[in-house]
N, C-alpha and C positions, 0 to 999 in steps of 0.2 A: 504493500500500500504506500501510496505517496503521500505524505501528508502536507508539501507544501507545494499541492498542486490549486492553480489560483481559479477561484470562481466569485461571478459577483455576490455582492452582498444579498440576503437573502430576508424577507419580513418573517421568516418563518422557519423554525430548523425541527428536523424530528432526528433526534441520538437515535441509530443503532448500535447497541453494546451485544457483537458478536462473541463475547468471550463469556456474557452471560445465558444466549444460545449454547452455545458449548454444553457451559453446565450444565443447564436443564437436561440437554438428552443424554450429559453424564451421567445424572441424578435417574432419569427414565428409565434408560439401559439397566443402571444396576439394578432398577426395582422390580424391573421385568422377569430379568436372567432367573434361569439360563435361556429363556425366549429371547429371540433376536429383537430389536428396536429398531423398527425405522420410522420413517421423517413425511407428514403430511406438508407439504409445501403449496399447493394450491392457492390460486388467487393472488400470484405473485407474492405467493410465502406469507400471507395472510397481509398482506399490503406491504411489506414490508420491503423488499425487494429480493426476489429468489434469485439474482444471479450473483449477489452477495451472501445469502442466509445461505443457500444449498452446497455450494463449494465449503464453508466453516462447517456445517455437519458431517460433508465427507472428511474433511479433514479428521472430524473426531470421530469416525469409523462408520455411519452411517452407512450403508449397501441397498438400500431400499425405500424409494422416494416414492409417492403419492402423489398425483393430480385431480384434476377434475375432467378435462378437456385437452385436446388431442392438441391443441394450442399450446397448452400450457408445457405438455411433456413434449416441445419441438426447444421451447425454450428451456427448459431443462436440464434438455440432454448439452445444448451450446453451453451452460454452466459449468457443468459438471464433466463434460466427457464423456469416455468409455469407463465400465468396471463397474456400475452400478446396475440395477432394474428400475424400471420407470412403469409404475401401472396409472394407470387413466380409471380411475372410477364411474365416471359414468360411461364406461364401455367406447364402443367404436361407431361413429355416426354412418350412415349408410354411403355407399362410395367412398370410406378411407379406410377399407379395411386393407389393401395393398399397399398404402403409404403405412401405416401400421405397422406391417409386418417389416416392410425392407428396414425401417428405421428399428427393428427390435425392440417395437414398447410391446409392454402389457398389458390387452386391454381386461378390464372388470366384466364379462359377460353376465349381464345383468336379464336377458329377457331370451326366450327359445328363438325369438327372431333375430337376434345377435347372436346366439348360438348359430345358429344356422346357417349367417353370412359368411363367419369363421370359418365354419367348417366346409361350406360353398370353397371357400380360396383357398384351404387347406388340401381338396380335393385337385384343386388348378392348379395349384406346384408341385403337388404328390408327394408332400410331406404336411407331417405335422406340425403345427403349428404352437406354440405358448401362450396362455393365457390363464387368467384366472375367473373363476366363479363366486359370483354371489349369493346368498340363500336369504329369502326375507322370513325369517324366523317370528314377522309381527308388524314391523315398524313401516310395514306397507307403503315403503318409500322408493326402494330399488331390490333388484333381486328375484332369484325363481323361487315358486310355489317348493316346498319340500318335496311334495310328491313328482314335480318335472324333475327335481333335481337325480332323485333316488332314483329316477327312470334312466336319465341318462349313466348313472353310474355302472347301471345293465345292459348299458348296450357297448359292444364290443367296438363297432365301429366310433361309437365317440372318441373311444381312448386311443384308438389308433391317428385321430384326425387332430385330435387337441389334449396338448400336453399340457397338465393343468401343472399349475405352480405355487397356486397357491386358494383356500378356500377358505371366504367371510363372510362375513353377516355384522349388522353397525346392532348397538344396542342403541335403543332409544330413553334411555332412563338412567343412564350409568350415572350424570350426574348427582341422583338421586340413589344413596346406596341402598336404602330401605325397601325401596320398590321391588313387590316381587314380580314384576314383570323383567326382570333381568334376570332370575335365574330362570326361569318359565323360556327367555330366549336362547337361554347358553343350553338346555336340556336341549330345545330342540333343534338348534345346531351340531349337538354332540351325536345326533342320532341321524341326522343327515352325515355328520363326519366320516361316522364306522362305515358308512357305506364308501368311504373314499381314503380308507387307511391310509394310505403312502401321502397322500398327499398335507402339506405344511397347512396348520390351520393359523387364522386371524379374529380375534374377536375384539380386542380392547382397542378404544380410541382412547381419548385422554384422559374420560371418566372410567374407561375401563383398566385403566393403566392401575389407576388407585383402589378398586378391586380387589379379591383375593386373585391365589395367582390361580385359580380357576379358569379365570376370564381372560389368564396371557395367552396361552395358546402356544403357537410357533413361532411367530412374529404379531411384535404390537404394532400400533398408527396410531401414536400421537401428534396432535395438530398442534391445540391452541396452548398447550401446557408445555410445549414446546418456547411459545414467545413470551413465557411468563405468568399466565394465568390459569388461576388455579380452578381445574374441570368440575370441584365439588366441592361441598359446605366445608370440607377439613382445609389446612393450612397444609400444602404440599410442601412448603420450602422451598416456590421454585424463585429463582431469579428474576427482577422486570428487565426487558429486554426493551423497552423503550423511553426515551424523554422528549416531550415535545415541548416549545416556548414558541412564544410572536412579540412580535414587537409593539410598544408602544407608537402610534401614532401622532395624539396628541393629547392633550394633559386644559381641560379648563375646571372653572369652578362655575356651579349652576346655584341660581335661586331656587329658595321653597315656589313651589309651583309651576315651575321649568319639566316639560315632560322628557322623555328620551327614548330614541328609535321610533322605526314604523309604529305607526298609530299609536305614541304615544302610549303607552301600555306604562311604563313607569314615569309617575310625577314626583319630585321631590315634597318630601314634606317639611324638608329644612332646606340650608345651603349644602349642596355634596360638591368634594373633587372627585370628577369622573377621567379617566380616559380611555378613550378609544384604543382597540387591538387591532389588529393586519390579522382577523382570524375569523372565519364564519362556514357558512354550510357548505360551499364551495372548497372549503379547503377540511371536509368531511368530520366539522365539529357540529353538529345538531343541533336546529333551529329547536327541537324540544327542550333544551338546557337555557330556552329564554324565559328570566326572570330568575331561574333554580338553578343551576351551576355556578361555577365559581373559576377564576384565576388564583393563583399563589403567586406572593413574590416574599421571600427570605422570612418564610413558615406564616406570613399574616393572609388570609382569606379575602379573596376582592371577589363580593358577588356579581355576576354578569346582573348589569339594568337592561330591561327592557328586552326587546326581541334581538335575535341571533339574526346578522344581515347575510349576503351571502360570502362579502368579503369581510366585513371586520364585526366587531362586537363593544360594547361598552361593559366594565367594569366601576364600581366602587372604589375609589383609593382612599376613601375619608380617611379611616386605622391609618395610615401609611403617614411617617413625616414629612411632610413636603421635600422636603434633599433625598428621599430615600428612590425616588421615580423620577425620570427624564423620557421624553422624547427618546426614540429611539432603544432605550432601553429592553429587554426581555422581561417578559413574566411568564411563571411558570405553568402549563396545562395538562402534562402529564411529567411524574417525574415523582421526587422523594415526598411531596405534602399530598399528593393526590394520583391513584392508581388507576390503571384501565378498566377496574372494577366498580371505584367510586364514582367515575362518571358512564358509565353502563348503567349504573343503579341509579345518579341522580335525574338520568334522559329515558331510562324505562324502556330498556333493552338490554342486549348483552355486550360481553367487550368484546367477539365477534366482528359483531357490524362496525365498529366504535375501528377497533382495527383496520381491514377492510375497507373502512370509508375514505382513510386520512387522505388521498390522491397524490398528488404531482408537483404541486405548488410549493413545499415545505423543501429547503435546503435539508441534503440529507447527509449525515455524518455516520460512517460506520466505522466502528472503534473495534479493534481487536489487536491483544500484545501491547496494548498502550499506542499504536499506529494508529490514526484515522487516513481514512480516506472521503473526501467529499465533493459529493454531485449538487451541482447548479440545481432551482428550483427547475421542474420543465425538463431536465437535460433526462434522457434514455435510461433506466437502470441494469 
């Protein structure tokens, strides 16, 4: 990494701290073991930037990366190289099952009609082909019926056409460990499985990772516990893996009866110093958080006023000493006073989207070994 590689100034920075990526799926792996760990990256590595995040998990041994789309594991694989497995979760869309193949991903065969195409091209090159199967054991999201599945495991011709590599089913409740709709799904995966002895099973995502090791399987797929957040009510110990800041724009003081933002939604009922942030819905901070959210600057709380625009936002600095803020200055929106949890829980969603949303706009800094490296707001990841 080049750290004094020059880019212009930026209204917005989001830290990636790759060396607390590491840890996590240090922490994952051991909890798994002796089941293998691999790495959910999708969505450009939950917004974060997969062709930074996915290279540092191989580094820390990672052999097994997840997608969602057939997009995403094209860019993947330019990350990462050769020496890994790339599976596509949502399978292979119709006409890319030969781009598929040459390229060596995995697709998730999720439906008898993507079974079907597979094994259609499998027939056309006169070998078998690699893939994996899904089973929807409930969560009636993705996946065959048990009984297609346990059909196919009887027929000879499948095995000859498709080499399976791997067999899962997602829980839908893992984050909930009480739920006994989780063991109710792992029974009836374990009973789909026997009929497929040889082959490596997958159950745990991030809530299953935290599971007994019932639910590890042969290999895990954790996502989001991966970037630091924790898949269930307990305290995993993982690492945050993010900090975001914006800049100050500008800094006045308003009278009692001075409203602020669209439609005036907050009126003062005294004098307040407000200032405006370089941060809003566009830069995938949630107009829900208008009114209820908050900024941090050096641990004091500055509640957002009024509505969430789509470039910037108002804060409260009354608490704050006048010298303590300037123009230009940062305050803090994710980081040590406030977590991706806290503001998930203050916008009434999860830290998921909260992730996933941040976009393009934000100078990005990836830190790893005490190196950074950093990309222009806008520039390619």
């Amino acid at each position: 990494m080049n750290e004094q590689r020059p880019v212009p100034a930026g209204s917005s920075r989001l830290t990636i701290d790759l060396d607390a990526l590491r840890a996590n799926y240090r922490s994952l792996a051991v909890r798994v073991a002796p089941a293998r760990c691999g790495a959910v990256v999708k969505a450009n590595a939950y917004g974060l930037g997969v062709a930074q995040a996915a290279p540092a998990l191989y580094r820390e041994g990672c052999r097994s990366f997840f997608v969602a789309q057939f997009c995403e594991a094209t860019a993947l694989a330019r990350a990462i190289g050769a020496g890994a497995e790339i599976f596509i979760l949502n399978g292979v869309d119709p006409g890319n099952e030969a781009f598929c193949a040459e390229q060596n991903f995995l697709p998730v065969l999720n439906s008898l009609s993507q079974v079907e195409r597979w094994r259609a091209l499998a027939r056309t090159l006169g070998r078998a082909l690699p893939a994996a199967l899904q089973i929807d054991t409930g969560m009636s999201r993705l996946g065959l019926p048990q009984s297609a599945a346990m059909a196919l495991a009887g027929d000879a011709s499948f095995a000859r056409e498709v080499e399976l590599r791997l067999l899962l089913t997602h829980l839908a409740c893992a984050d909930e460990p009480e739920r006994p709709e989780n063991s109710a799904q792992l029974a009836a995966f374990n009973a789909v499985g026997a009929c497929f002895p040889s082959v490596p099973k997958s159950v745990a995502n991030s809530g299953g990772v935290m599971l007994s090791s019932d639910y590890h399987g042969d290999l895990a797929r954790p996502g989001v516990a991966l970037y630091g957040v924790d898949p269930g009510p307990a305290d995993a110990g993982l690492r945050p893996v993010i900090g975001l800041g914006a800049r100050v724009i500008q800094i006045r003081t308003i009278a009692a009866g001075t409203g602020v933002g669209y439609g005036l939604k907050h009126v003062a009922t005294a004098a307040q110093r407000v200032a405006t942030i370089s941060l809003g819905y566009a830069d995938g901070w949630p107009r829900s958080l208008s009114g209820v959210g908050a900024a941090w600057h050096r641990g004091v709380r500055l509640p957002i006023l009024g509505r969430v625009s789509m470039d910037s936002l108002t804060v409260d600095i009354s608490a704050l000493p006048e010298a303590a803020l300037a123009e230009g200055d940062f305050v803090e929106f994710l980081g040590p006073s406030q977590s991706l949890s806290d503001v998930a829980r203050d916008a009434g969603t999860i830290a998921y989207e909260i992730l996933t949303s941040l976009g393009t706009r934000h100078t990005r800094i990836f830190v790893e070994n005490g190196v950074a490296q950093t990309f222009a707001a806008g520039e390619p990841l």
